[in-house]
N, CA, C and O of each residue as an XYZ file, in Angstrom:
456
protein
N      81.378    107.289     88.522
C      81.367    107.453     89.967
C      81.984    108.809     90.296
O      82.711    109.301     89.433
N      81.827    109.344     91.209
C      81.714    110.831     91.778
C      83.148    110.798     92.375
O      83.544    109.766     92.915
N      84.114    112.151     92.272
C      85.026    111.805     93.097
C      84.518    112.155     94.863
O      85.390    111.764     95.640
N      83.844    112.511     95.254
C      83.299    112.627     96.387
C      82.990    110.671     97.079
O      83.400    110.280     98.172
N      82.507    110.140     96.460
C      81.800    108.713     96.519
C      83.230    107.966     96.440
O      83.571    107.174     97.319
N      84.106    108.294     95.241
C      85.659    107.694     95.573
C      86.213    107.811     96.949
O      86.571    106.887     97.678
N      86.227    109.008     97.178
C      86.897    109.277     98.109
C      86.447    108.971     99.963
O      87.040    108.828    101.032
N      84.714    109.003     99.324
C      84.700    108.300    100.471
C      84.475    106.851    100.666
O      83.971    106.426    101.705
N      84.753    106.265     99.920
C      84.869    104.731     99.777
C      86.567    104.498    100.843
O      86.936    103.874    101.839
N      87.093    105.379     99.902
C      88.624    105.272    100.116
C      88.729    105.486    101.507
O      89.087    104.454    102.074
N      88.548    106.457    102.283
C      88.182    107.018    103.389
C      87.850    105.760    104.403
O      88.531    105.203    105.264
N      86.528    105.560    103.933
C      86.175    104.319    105.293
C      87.289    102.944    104.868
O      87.624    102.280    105.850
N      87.867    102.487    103.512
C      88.563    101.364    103.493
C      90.071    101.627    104.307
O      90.826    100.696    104.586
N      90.262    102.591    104.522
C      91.262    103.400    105.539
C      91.163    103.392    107.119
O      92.035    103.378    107.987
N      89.631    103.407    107.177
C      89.132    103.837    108.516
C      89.286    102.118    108.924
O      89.689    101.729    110.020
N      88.916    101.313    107.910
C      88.527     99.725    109.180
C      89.935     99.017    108.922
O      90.185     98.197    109.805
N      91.131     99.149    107.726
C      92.329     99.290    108.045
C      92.530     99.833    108.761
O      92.106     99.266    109.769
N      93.178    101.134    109.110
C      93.391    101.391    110.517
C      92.910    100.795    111.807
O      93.705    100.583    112.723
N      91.546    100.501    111.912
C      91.099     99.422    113.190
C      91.624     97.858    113.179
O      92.090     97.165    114.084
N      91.388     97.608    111.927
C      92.034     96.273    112.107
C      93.838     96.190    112.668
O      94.463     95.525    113.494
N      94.152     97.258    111.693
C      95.746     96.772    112.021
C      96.210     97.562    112.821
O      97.433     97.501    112.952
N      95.412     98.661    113.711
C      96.029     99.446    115.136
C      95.512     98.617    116.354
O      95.818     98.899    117.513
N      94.560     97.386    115.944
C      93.783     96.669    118.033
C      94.851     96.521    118.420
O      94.682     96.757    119.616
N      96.790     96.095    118.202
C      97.619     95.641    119.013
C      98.472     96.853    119.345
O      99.048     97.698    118.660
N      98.314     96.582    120.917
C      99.674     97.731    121.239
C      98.681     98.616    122.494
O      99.151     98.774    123.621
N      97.104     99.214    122.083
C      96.202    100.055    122.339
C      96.042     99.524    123.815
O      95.621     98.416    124.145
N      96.733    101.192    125.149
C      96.174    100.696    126.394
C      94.581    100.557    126.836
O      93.766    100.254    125.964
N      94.310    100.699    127.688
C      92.953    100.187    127.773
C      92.296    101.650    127.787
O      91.266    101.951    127.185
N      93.281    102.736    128.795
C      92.463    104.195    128.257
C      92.294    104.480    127.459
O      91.263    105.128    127.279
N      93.428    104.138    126.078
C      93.473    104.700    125.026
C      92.415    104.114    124.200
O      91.755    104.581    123.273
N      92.424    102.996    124.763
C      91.019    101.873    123.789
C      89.926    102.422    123.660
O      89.331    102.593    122.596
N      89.421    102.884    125.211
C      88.150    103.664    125.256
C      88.371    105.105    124.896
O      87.518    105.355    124.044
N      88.951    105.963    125.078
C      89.295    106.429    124.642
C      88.867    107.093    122.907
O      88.227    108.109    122.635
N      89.533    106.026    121.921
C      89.149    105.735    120.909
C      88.051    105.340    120.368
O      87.465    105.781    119.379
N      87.767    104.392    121.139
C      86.217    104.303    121.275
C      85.204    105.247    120.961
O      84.414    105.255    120.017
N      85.356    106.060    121.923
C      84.263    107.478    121.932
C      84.821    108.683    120.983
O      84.337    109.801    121.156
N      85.574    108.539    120.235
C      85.895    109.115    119.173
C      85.540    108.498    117.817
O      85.172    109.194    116.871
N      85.636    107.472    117.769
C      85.062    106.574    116.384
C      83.518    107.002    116.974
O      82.848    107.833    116.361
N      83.064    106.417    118.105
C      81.894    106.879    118.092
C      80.965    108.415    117.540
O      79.868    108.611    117.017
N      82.123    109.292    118.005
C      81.712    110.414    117.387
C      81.758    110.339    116.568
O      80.691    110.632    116.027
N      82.661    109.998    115.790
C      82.780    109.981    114.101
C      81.999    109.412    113.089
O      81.839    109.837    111.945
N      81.207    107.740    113.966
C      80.316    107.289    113.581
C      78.790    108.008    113.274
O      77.972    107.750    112.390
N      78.755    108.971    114.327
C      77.355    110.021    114.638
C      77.769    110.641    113.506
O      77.008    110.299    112.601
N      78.731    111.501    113.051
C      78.757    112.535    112.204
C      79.593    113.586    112.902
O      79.970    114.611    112.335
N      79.874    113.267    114.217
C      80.447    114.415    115.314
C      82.060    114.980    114.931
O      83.053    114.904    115.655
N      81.943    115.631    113.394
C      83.070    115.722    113.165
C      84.058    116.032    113.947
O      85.053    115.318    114.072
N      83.815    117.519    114.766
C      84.799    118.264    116.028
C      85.058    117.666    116.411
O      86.247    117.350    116.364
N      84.182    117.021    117.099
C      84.902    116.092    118.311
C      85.566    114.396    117.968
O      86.486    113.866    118.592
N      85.026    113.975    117.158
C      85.819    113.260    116.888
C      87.108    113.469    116.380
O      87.858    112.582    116.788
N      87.721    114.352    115.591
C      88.890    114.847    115.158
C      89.540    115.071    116.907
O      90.681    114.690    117.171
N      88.842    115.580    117.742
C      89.644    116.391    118.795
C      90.079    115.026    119.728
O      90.994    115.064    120.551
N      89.337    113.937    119.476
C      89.682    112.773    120.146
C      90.679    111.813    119.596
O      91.360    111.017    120.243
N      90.665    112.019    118.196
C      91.463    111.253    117.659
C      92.848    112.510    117.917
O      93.618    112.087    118.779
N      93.122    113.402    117.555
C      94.140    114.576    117.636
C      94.770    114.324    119.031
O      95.995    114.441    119.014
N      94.276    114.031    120.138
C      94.582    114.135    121.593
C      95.688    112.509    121.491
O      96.863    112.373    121.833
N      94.861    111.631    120.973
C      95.522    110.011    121.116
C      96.475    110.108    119.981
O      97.400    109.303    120.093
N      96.526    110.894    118.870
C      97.598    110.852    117.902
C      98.934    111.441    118.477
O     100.053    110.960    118.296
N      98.587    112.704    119.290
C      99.719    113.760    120.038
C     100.382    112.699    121.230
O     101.563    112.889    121.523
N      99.554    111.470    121.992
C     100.145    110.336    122.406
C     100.876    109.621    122.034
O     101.601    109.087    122.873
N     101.041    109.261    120.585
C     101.637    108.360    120.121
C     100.917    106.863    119.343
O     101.476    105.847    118.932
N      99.429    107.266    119.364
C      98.332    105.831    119.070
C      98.290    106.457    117.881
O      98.015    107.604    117.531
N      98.855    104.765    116.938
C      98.957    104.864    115.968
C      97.483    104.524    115.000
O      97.598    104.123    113.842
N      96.290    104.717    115.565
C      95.495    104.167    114.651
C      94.967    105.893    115.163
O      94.666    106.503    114.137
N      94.858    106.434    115.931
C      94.298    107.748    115.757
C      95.583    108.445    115.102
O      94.955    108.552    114.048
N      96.459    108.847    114.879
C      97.371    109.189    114.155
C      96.482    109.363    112.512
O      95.961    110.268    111.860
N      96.716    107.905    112.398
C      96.068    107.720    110.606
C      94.031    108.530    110.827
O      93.218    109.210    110.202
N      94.135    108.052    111.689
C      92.195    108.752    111.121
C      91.944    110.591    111.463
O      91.077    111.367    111.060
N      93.530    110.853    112.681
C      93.559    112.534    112.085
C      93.730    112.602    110.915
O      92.967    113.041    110.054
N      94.928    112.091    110.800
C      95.665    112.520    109.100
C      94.510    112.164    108.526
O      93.739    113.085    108.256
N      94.186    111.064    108.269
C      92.990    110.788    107.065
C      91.899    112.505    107.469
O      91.737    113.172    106.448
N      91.440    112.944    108.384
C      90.522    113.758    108.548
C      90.974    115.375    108.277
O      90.359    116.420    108.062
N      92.199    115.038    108.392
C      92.912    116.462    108.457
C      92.902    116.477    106.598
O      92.917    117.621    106.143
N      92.885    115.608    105.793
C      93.714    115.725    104.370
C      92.316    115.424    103.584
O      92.435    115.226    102.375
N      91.392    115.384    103.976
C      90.020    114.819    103.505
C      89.216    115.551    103.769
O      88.355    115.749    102.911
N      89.114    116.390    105.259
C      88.506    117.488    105.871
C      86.870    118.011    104.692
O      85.709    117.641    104.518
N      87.976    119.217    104.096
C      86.648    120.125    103.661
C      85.879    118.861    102.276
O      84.836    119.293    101.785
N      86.217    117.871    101.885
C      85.597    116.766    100.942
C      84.391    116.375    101.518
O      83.231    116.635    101.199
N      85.064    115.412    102.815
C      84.206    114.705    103.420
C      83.671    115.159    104.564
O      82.765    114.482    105.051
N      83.930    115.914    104.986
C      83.174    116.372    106.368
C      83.147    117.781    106.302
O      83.047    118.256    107.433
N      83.206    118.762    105.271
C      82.864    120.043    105.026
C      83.429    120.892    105.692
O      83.121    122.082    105.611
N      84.677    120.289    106.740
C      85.623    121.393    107.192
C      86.774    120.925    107.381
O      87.062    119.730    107.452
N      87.815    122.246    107.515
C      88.966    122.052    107.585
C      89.583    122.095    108.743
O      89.683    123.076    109.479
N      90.116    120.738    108.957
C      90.925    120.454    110.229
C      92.347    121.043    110.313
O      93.199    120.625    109.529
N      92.725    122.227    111.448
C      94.221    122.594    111.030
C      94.719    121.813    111.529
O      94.307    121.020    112.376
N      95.978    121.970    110.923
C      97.151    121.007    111.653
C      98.070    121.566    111.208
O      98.221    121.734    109.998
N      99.128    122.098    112.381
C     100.584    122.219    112.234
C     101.330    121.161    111.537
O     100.978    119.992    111.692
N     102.711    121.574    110.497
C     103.675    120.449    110.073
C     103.970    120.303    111.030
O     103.027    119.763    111.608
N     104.615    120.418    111.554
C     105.431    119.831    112.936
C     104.188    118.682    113.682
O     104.329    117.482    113.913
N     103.289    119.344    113.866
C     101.982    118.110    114.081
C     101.873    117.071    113.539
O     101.835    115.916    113.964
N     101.778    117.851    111.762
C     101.326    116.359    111.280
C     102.595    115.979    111.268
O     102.674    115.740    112.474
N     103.558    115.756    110.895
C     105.261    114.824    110.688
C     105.011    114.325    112.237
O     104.993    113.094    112.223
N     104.922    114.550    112.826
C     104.654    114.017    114.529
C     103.364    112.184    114.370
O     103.573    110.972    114.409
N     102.053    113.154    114.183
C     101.584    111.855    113.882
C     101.850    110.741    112.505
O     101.690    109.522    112.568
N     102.249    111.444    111.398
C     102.765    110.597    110.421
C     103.951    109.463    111.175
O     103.950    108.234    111.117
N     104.679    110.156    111.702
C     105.755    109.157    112.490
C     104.924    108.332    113.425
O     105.330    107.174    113.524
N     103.620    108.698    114.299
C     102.998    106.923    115.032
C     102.713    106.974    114.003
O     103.735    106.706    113.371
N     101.647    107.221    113.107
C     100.705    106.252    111.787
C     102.016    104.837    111.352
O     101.786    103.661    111.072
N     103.211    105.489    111.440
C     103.430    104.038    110.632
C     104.517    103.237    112.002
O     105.337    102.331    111.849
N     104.303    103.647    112.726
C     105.343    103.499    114.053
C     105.006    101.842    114.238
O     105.849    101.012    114.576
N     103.346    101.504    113.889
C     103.240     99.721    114.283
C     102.828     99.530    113.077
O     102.036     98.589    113.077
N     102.995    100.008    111.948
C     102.622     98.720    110.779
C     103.124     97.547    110.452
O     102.398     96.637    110.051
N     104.372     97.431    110.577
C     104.826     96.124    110.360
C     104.329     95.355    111.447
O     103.769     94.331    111.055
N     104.347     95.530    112.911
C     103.881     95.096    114.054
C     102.478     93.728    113.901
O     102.143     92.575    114.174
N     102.067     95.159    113.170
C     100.033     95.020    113.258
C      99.902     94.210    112.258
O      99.114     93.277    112.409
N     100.928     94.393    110.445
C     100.440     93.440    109.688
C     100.899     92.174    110.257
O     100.284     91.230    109.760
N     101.848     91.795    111.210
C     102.284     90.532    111.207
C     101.364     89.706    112.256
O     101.105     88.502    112.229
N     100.917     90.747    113.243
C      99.780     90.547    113.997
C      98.340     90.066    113.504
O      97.430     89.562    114.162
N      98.416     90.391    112.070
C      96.880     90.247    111.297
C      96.923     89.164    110.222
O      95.930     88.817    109.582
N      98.512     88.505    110.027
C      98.600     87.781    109.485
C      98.987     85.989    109.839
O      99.518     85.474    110.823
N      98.592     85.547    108.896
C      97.718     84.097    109.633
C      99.481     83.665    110.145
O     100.362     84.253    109.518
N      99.794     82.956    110.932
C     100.929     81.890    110.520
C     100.711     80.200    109.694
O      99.628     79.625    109.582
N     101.422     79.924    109.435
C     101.132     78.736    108.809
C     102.657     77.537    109.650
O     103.838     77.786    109.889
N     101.942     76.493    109.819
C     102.960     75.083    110.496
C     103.040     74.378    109.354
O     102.067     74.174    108.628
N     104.563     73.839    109.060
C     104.142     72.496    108.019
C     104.800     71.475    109.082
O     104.798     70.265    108.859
């Protein structure tokens, strides 16, 4: 297997983690919002999807946080360009990316009654 084909395996198993475990918390602008950025991203609309996810990461939404970073660190692999990003940027969104994980896994995880 190709590391290109790894990586983008890895990539989307990142991308529907991040959706699954960022739906809690997300206001309703930010929802749509996000929305039309996955959407772009879904098209192929690299720019703009990066610029939509970049705008909601600089907010504090922790599921665009992870799919800059994922786009910013994956860039010229998977989408044939390079996304800049300031450190101070990225340490900014690295801090939401993990700001609701515990939140979201406990949110995604079943409870059990005995």
């Amino acid at each position: 297997m190709s590391t290109f084909i790894r990586l983008a395996a890895w990539g989307r198993a990142l991308l529907v983690g991040g959706v699954v475990f960022g739906v809690a918390g997300a206001c309703a602008g930010q929802a749509e919002d996000f929305q039309q950025a996955m959407q772009a991203y879904e098209r192929n609309h690299w720019a703009a999807a990066f610029a939509g996810f970049a705008a909601l990461a600089d907010q504090g939404d922790a599921r665009s946080a992870r799919m800059a970073l994922l786009m910013a660190r994956f860039g010229p692999r998977l989408y044939a360009t390079q996304f800049e990003v300031s450190a101070s940027r990225r340490q900014q969104w690295l801090q939401a990316a993990v700001s609701d994980v515990g939140t979201s896994i406990m949110a995604a995880t079943p409870s059990t009654t005995r």
